[in-house]
C-alpha positions as CSV (number, residue, x, y, z in Angstrom):
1,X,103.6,129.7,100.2
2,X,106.0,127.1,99.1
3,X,107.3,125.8,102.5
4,X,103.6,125.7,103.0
5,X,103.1,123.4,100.2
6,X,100.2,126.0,99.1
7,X,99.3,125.6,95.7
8,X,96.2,128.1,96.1
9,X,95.0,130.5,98.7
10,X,92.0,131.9,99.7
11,X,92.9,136.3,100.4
12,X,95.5,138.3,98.5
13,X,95.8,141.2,100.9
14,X,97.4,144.1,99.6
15,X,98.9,146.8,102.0
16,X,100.6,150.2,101.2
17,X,102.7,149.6,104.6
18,X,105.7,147.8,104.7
19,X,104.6,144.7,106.9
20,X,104.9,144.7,110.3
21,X,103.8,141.5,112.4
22,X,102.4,143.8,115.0
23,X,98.8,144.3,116.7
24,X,99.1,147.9,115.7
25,X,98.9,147.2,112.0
26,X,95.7,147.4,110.8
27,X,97.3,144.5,108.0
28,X,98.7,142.0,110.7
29,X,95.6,141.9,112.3
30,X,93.2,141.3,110.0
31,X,95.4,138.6,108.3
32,X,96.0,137.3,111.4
33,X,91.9,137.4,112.2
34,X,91.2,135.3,108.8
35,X,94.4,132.7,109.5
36,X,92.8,131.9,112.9
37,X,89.7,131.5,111.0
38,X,91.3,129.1,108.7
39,X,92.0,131.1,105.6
40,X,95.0,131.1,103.5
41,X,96.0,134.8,103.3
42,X,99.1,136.0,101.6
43,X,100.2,139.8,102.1
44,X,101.4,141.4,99.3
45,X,103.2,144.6,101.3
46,X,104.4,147.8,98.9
47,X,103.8,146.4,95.8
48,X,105.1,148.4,92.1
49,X,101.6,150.1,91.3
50,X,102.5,151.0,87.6
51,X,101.9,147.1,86.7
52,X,99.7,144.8,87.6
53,X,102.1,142.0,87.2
54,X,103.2,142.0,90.7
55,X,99.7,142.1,91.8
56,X,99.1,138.2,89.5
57,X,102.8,137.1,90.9
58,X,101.2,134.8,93.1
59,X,98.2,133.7,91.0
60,X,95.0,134.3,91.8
61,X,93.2,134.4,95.0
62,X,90.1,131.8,95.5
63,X,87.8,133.9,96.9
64,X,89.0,137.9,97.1
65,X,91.1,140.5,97.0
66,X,91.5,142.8,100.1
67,X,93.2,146.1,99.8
68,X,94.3,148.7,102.4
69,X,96.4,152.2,102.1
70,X,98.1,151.5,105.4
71,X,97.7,152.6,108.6
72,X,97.6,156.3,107.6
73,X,96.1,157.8,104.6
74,X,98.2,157.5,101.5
75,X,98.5,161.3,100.9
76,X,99.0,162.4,104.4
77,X,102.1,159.7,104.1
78,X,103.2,161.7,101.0
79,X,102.7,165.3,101.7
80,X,102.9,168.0,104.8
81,X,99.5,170.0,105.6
82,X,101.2,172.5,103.2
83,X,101.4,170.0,100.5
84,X,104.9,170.2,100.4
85,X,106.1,166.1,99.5
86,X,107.3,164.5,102.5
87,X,111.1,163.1,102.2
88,X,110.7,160.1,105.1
89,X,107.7,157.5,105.6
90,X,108.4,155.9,109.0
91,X,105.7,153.3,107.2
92,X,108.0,152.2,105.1
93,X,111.5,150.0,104.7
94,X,114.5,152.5,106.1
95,X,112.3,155.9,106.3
96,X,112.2,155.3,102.3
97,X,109.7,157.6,100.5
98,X,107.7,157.4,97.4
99,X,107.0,153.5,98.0
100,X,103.5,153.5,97.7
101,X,101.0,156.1,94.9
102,X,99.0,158.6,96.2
103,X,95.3,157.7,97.1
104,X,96.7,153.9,97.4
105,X,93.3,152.8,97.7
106,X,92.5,153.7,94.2
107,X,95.6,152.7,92.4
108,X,96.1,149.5,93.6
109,X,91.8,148.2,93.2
110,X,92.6,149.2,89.6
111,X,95.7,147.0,89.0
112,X,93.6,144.1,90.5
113,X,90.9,144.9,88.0
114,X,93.6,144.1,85.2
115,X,95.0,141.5,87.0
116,X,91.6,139.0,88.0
117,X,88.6,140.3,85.7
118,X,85.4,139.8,88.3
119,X,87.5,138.8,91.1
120,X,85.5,140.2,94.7
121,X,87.7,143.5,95.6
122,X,87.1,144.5,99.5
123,X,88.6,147.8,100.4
124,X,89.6,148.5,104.2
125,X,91.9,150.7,106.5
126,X,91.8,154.2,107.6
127,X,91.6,155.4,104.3
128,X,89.0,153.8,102.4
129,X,87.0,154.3,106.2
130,X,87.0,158.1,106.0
131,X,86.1,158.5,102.7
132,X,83.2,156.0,102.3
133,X,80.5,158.7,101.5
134,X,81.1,161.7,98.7
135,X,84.0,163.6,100.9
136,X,85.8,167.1,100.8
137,X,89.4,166.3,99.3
138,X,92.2,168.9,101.3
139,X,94.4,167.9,98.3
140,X,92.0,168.6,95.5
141,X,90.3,171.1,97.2
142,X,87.0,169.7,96.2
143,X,84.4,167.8,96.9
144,X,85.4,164.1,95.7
145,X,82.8,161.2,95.0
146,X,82.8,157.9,97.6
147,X,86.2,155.9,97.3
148,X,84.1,153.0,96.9
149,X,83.3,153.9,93.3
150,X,86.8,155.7,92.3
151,X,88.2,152.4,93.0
152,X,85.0,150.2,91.5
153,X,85.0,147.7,94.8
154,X,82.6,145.4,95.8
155,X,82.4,146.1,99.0
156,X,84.3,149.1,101.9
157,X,84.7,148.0,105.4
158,X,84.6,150.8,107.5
159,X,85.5,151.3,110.9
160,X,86.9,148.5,113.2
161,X,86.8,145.7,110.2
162,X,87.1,142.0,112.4
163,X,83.5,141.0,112.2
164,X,82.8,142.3,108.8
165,X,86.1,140.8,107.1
166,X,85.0,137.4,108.9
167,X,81.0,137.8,107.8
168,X,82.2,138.3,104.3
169,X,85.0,136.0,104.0
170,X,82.7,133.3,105.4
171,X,79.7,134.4,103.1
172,X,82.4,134.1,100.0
173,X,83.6,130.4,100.8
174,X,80.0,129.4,100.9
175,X,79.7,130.4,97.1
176,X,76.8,133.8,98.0
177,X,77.7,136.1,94.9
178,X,78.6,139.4,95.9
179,X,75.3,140.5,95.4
180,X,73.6,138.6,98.2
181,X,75.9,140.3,100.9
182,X,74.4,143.4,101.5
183,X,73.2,142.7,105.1
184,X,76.6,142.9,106.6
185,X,77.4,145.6,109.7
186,X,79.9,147.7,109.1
187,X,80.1,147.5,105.3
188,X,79.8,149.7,102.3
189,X,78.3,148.7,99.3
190,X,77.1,150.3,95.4
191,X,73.5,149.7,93.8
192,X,71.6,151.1,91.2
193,X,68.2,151.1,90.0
194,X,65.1,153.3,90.0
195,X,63.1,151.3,92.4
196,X,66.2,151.4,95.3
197,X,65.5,150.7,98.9
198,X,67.9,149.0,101.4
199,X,66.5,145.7,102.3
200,X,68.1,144.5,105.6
201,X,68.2,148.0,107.8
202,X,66.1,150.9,108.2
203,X,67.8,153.4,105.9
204,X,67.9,157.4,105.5
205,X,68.8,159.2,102.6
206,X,71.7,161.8,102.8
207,X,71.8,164.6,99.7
208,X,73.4,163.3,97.1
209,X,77.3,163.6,95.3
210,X,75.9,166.1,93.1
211,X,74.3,168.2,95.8
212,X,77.0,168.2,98.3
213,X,79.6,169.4,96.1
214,X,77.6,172.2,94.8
215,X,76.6,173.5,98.0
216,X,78.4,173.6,101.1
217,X,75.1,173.7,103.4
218,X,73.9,170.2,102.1
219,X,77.4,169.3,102.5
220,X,77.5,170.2,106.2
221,X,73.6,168.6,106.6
222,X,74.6,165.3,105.3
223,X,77.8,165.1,107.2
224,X,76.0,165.6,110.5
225,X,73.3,162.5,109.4
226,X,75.7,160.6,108.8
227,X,77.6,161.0,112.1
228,X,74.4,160.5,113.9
229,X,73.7,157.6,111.9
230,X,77.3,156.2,112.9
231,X,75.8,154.4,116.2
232,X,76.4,150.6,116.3
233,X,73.0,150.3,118.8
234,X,70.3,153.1,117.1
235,X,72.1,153.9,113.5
236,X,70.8,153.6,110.5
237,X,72.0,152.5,107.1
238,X,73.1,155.9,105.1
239,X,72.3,156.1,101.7
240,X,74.2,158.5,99.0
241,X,73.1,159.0,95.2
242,X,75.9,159.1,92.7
243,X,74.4,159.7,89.5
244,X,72.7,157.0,88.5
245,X,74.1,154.6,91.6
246,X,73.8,154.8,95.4
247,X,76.6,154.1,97.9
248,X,74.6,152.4,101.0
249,X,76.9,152.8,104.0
250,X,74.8,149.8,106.3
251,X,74.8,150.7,110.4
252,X,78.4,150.0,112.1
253,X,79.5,146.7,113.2
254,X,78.9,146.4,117.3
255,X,81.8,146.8,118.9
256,X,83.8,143.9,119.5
257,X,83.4,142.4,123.2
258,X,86.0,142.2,125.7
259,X,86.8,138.2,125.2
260,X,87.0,139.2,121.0
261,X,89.2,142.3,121.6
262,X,91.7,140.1,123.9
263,X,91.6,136.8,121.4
264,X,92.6,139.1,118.9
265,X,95.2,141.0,120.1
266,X,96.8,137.8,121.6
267,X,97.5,135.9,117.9
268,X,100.3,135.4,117.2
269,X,102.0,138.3,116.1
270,X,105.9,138.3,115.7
271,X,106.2,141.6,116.6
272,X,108.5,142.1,114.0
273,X,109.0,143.4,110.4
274,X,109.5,141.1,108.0
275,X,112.7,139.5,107.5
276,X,113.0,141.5,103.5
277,X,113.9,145.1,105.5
278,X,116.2,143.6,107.4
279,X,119.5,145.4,104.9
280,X,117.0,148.8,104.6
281,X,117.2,148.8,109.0
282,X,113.7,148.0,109.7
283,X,110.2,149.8,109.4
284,X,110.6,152.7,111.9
285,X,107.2,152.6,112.6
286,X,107.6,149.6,115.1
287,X,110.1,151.1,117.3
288,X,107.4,153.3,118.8
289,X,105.0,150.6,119.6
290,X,106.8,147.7,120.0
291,X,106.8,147.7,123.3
292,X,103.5,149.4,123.8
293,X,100.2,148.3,124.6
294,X,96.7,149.0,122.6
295,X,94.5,148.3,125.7
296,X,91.1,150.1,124.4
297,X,88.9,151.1,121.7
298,X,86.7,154.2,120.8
299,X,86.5,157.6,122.5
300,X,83.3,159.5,123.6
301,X,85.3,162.8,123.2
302,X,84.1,163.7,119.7
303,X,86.0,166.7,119.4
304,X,84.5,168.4,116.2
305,X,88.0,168.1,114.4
306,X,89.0,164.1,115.2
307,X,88.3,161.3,112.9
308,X,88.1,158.7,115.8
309,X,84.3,159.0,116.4
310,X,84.0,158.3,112.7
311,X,86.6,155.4,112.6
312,X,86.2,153.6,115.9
313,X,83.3,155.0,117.4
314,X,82.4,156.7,120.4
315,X,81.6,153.7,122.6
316,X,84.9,152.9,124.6
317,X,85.7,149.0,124.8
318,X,88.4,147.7,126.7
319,X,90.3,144.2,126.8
320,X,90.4,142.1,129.9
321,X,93.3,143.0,132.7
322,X,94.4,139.5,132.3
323,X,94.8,139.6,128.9
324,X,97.5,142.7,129.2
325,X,99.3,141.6,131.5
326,X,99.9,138.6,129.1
327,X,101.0,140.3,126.6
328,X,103.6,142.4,128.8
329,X,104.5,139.2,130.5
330,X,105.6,138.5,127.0
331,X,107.4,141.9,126.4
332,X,110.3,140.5,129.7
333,X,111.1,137.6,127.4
334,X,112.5,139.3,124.4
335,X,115.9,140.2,124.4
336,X,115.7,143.6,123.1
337,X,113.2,144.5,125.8
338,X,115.2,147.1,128.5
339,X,112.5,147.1,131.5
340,X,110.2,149.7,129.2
341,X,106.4,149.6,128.5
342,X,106.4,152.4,126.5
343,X,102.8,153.3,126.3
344,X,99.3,151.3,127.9
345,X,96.8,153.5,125.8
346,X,94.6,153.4,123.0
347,X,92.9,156.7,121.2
348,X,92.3,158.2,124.3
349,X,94.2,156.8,127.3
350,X,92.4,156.6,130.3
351,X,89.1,155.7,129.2
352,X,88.2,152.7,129.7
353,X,84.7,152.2,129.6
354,X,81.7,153.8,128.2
355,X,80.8,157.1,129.7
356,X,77.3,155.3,130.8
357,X,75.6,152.7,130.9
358,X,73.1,153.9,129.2
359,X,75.0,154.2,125.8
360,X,74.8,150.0,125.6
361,X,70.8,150.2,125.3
362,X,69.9,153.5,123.9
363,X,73.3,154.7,122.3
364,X,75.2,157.9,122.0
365,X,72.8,160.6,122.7
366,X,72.2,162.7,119.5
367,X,71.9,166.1,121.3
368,X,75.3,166.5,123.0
369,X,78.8,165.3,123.6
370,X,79.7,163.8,127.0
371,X,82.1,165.8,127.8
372,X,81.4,169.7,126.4
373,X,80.7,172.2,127.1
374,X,80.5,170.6,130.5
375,X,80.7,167.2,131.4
376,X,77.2,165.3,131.7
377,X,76.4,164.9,134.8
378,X,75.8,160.4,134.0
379,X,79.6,160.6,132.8
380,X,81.6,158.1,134.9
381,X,84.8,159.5,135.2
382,X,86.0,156.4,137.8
383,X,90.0,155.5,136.9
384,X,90.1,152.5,139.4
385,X,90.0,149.9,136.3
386,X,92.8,151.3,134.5
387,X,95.0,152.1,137.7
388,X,94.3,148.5,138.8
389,X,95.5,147.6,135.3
390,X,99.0,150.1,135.4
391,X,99.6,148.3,138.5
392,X,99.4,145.0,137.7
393,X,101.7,145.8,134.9
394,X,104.3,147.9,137.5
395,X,104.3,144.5,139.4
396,X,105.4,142.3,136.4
397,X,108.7,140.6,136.8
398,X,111.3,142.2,134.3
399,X,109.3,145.8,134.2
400,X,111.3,148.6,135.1
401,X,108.7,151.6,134.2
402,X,105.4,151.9,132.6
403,X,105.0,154.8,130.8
404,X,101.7,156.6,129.7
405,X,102.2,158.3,125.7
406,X,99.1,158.2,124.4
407,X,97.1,161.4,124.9
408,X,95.2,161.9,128.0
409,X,92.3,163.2,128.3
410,X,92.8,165.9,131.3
411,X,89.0,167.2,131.6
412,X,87.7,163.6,132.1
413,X,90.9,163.0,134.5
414,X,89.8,166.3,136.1
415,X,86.3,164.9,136.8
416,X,88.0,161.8,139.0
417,X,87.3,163.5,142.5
418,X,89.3,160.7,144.1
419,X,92.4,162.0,142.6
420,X,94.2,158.9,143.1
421,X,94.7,158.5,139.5
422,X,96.5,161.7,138.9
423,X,98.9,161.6,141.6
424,X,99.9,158.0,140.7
425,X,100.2,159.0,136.9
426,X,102.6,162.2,138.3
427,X,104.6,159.5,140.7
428,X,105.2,156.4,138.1
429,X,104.1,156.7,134.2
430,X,105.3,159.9,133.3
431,X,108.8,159.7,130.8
432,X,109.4,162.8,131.4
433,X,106.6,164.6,129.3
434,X,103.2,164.7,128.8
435,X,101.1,164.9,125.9
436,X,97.6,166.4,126.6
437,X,95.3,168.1,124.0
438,X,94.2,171.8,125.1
439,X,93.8,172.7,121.1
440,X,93.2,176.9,122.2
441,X,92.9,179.2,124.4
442,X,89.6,181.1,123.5
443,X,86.5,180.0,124.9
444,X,84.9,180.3,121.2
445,X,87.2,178.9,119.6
446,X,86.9,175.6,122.0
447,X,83.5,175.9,121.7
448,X,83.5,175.0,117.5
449,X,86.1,172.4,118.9
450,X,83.8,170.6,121.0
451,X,86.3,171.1,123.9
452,X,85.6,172.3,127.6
453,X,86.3,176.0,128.3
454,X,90.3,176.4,128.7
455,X,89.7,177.4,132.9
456,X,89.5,173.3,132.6
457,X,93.1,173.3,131.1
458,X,94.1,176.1,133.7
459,X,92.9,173.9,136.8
460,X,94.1,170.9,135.5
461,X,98.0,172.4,135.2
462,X,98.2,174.0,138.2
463,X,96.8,170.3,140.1
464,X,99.8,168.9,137.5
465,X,102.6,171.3,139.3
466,X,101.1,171.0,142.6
467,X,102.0,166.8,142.0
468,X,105.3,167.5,140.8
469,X,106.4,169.7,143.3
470,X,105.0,167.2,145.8
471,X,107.0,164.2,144.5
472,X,109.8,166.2,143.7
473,X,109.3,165.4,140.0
474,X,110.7,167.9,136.9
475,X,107.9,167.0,134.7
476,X,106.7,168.6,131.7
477,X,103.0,168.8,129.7
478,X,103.2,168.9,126.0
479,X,99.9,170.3,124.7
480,X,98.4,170.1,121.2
481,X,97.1,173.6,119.8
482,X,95.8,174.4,116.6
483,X,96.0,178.1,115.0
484,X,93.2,177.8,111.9
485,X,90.4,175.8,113.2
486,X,87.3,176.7,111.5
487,X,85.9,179.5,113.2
488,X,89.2,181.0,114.4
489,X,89.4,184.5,113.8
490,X,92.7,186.3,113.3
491,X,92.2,187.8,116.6
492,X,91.5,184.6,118.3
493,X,94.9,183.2,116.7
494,X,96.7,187.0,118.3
495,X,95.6,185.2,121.6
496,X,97.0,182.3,121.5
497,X,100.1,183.4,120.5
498,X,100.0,185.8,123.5
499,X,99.0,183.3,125.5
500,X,102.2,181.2,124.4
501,X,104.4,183.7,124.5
502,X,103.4,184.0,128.7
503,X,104.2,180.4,129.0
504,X,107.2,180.7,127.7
């Protein structure tokens, strides 16, 4: 700020990541998003929650605050699945742990609150997304109310937040109190009164804070309305008492188009952490992506168990082929760059377009997945898009090998009766193994998983050693399982572990 000559600034934006200059830091892009836009933004990365003087140490913001957990939940980043507290955070400066307070979200709204008395407080990130409605709590083990009024914010952007942070941002410069901006996609808000209704959007009520955590059926009802309701082209705005206040949750932001999702991801990011770490070894977190490419957004899989068709949505969007190759183009020219693009993938790798095009007009259909129990029969399961793009990126000057990490979705792949795809992914962007997401062996069990029958999984690995043996490749698959999904009996898990035990 002061070899900027700034004497104010427009965004504080706190993060409970170490920062990282980097497209895959939910942080870096959207200060990045609001710098392009003109703002002032200054980060304020890991900051000592127990005061709320570092949150003042760079006076006070002109028009917001902006606070996200990181790119992971706070308490997944502090504890194992069997609560035990973690003793690295790759998040953080040298693996360091304890660097940030659990539910982050929370802890640092409220050190604002003492710091700027009536200042607007916006939260955002993974987080503050997930738990925007009255949520079950693995770590309380109980039903806890919206994050949005734990933490007393103005407003929660959920979901992918670029056009929501701008609409607000730009709504806040032009002096609208907080109470006028209600009408923004893709944003959270509180209200009270006896007379409510939701002005801008048609609305639906879901059972209320008080219902859902007394019974588990109205739980279950108003998680499925508001997963229907999460539909950028037919959703409605949710609506959630809480006592004597309701959380409106308005209809998701559209999904960002092709020439937003490549001007974005081409700011100028360092690609670096910041210069501070430099004596703690970095922020591990980067060495995984640095190299790697974010190419698409959203995933039409909704598998019962994944967050991503709550986060990002289930309509797939996908940057321009130009606009990767750009950025790998940019890759050759660093010096610690070895020939390497260590991943071209997104949530799910090889989508990279809606399923159909009927989704754009009439949305996700409400009565089924795209993909199970069987594949629709309007799914387009054509890979020529993203194999022209792997090539382009094979022929790049400086490129050695292109690898493919992110998972891969093997029953779409499986649906590609070309099979050009496959053998090209066997032949060039393996690294040697293969991460695909089975999740069980039991028909019933996939079946509460919202995943195809395993005979899928079985036809898709024997096509996978066919390849290998054909190129004379020593390739290996590395699939996800899970041994307690709800509806898993303890015979069903006696199965699996037969059924790894034969692998083996």
């Amino acid at each position: 700020m002061i070899e900027r000559g700034w004497y104010w600034y427009d965004f504080l934006l706190v993060t409970g990541d170490a920062y990282v200059d980097h497209p895959s830091f939910g942080a870096a892009v959207i200060g990045r998003v609001l710098e392009n836009a003109g703002y002032r933004v200054a980060i304020l990365a890991q900051p000592d929650w127990r005061s709320f003087e570092p949150f003042a140490a760079m006076g006070k913001p002109k028009l917001a605050a902006m606070v996200t957990a990181g790119n992971l939940d706070s308490m997944v980043s502090h504890y194992t699945a069997a609560k035990k507290p973690r003793s690295e955070d790759y998040y953080s400066p040298g693996k360091k742990a304890g660097l940030r307070p659990d539910r982050a979200s929370i802890a640092y709204s409220n050190r604002i609150r003492e710091a700027f008395p009536g200042l607007p407080l916006i939260l955002g990130g993974l987080e503050a997304s997930l738990r925007r409605f009255a949520h079950y709590d693995y770590w309380d083990d109980k039903v806890r109310a919206s994050i949005l009024v734990d933490a007393d914010a103005d407003f929660l952007v959920y979901g992918m937040g670029e056009t929501a942070t701008l609409e607000i941002a730009e709504r806040l410069k032009l002096g609208v109190p907080v109470s006028g901006i209600t009408d923004v996609r893709g944003v959270a808000y509180v209200t009270s009164g006896s007379e409510f209704k939701v002005e801008h959007f048609d609305f639906t009520a879901c059972a209320s804070y008080d219902d859902v955590r007394r019974d588990k059926k109205a739980y279950a009802k108003a998680a499925m309305k508001q997963y229907l309701e999460h539909d950028p082209i037919v959703g409605k705005a949710v609506a959630q008492r809480h006592g004597e206040r309701w959380v409106v949750v308005n209809p998701p932001a559209l999904p960002l188009s092709t020439n937003l999702l490549d001007k974005y991801a081409e700011l100028p990011y360092t690609r670096k952490w910041h210069p501070s770490y430099d004596s703690d070894g970095g922020v591990p977190a980067l060495e995984e992506v640095r190299f790697s490419v974010i190419h698409n957004r959203g995933c039409f899989g909704a598998c019962n168990f994944c967050a991503l068709a709550f986060h990002q949505g289930r309509i797939v969007t996908s940057r321009s082929l130009e606009s990767v190759v750009r950025e790998v183009t940019e890759f050759t020219k660093s010096p610690l760059f070895k020939g390497y693009v260590h991943d071209v993938g997104g949530p799910t790798a090889n989508f990279r377009a809606p399923s159909c095009k009927a989704q754009l007009k009439r949305g996700m259909c409400k009565d089924r997945a795209c993909l199970s129990p069987t594949a629709c029969p309007n799914v387009n399961a054509d890979h020529s898009d993203y194999l022209t793009l792997l090539r382009k990126i094979r022929a790049i000057p400086g490129v050695k090998k292109v690898f493919i990490r992110s998972g891969v979705r093997f029953d779409y792949l499986m649906l590609d009766k070309s099979g050009e795809f496959f053998a090209e992914l066997v032949k060039h962007h393996v690294s040697g193994q293969l991460k695909v997401a089975p999740e069980h062996c039991v028909d019933g069990v996939l079946s509460y998983m919202g995943k195809p029958e395993n005979s899928v999984y079985e036809r898709f690995v024997e096509k996978w050693r066919n390849l290998n043996e054909r190129y004379g490749k020593k390739q290996f698959l590395v699939p996800y399982l899970m041994s307690s999904h709800p509806g898993c009996t303890m015979d069903d898990a006696r199965k699996l572990s037969d059924y790894l035990r034969k692998r083996n």
